[in-house]
C-alpha positions as CSV (number, residue, x, y, z in Angstrom):
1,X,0.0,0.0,0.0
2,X,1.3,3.5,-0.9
3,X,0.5,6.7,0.9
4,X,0.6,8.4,4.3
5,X,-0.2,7.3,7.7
6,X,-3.7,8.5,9.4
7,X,-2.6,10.6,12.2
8,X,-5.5,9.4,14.1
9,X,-4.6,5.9,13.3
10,X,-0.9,5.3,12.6
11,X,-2.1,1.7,11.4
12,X,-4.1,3.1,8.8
13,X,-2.9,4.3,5.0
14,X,-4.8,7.0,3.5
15,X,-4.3,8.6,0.2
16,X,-4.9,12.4,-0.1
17,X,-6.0,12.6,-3.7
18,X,-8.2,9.8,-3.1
19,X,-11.9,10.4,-3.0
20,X,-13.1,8.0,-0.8
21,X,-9.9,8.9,1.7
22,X,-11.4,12.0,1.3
23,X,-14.7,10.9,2.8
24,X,-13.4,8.9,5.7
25,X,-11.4,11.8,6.5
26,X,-14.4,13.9,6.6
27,X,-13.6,16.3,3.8
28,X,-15.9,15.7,1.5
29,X,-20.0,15.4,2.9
30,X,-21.5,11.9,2.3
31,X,-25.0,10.6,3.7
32,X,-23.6,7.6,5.9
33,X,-25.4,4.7,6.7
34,X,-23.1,2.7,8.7
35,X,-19.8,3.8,10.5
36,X,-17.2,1.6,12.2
37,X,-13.4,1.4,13.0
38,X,-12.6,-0.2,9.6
39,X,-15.4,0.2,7.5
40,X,-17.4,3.0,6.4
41,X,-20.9,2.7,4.2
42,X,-22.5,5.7,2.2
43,X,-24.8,6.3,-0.2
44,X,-24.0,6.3,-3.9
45,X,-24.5,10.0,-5.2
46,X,-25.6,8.5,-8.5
47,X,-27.6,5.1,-7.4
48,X,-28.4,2.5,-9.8
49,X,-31.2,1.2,-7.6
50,X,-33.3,2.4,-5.3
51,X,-31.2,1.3,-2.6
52,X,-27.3,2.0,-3.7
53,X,-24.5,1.4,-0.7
54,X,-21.1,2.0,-1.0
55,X,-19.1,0.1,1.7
56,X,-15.5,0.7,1.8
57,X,-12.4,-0.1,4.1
58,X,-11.2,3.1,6.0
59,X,-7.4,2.2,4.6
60,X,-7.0,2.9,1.4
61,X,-6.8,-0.6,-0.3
62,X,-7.2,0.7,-4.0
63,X,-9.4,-2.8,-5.1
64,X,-9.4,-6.5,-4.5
65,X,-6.5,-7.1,-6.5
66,X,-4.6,-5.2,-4.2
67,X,-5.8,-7.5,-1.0
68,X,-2.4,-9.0,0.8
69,X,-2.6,-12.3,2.5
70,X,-3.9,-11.0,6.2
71,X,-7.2,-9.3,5.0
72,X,-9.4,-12.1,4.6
73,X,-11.2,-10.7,8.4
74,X,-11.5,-6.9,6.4
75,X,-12.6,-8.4,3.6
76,X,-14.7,-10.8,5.2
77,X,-15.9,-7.8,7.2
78,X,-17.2,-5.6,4.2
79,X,-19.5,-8.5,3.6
80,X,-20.8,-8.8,6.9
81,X,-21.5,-4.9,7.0
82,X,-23.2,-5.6,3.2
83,X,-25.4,-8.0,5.0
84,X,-26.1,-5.5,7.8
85,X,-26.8,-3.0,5.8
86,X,-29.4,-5.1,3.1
87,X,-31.3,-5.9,6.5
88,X,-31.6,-2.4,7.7
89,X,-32.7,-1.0,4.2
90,X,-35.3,-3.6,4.0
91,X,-34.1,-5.4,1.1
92,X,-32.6,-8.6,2.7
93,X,-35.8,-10.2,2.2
94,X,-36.5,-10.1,-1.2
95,X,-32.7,-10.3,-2.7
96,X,-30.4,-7.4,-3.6
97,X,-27.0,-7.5,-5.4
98,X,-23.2,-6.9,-4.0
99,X,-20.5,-6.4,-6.6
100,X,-16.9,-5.0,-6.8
101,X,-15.3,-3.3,-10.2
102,X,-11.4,-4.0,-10.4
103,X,-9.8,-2.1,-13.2
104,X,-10.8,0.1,-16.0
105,X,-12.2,-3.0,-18.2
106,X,-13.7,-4.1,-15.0
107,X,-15.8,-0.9,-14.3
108,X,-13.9,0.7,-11.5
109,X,-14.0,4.4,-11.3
110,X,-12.3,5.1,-8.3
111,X,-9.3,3.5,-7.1
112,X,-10.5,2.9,-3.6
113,X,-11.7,-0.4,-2.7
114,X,-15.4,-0.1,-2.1
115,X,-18.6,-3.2,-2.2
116,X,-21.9,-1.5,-4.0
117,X,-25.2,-2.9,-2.5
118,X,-27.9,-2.5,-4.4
119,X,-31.9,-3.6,-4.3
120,X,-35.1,-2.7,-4.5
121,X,-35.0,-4.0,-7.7
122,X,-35.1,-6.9,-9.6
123,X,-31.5,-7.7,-11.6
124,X,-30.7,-9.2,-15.2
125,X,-27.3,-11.4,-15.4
126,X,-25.0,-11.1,-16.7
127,X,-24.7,-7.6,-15.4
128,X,-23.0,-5.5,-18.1
């Protein structure tokens, strides 16, 4: 991982020209719906669904290519949170959708690690 050291949390690497960085740092305004001390969820400022989640590590881990061995309990985590958060929004029942973009070809658009949940809607596959 490149970047700086949180201040706050010398075990954390932030990058400052990253967006979502940005956001856990608190300098750019996003409607949070779940807040922890690894993982942060907000909403997508251009959903795709009714419900659209963004849950993201609080290091910046720029996507799941870039995992080391060690993070299977952070990545295992974002999951767990995904679940969480489905519940809460009142999709669990009736299914939603959790994906990840690696890469240009894969969709990716910022270089930040980061689940999308999505429901309230009814899904076609394959997605794109």
């Amino acid at each position: 991982m490149a970047g700086e050291r949180d201040p706050t949390m010398p075990d954390r690497v932030i990058e400052p020209g990253c967006l979502f960085c940005r956001i856990v740092a608190g300098e750019i305004p996003a409607t949070v719906v779940h807040d922890e001390a690894d993982v942060l969820a907000f909403r997508d400022i251009s959903p795709q669904s009714p419900t659209h989640v963004l849950i993201i590590p609080k290091a910046h881990i720029a996507s799941v290519a870039t995992l080391e061995d060690g993070s299977e309990a952070l990545a295992g985590r974002l999951m767990v949170v995904a679940a969480r958060i489905a519940e809460a929004e009142g999709i669990a029942e009736r299914g939603y959708r959790v994906a990840t973009n690696v890469g240009t070809w894969g969709g990716q658009s910022v270089d930040h690690l980061h689940l999308h949940l999505m429901g309230g809607r009814s899904f076609s596959w394959p997605p794109g």
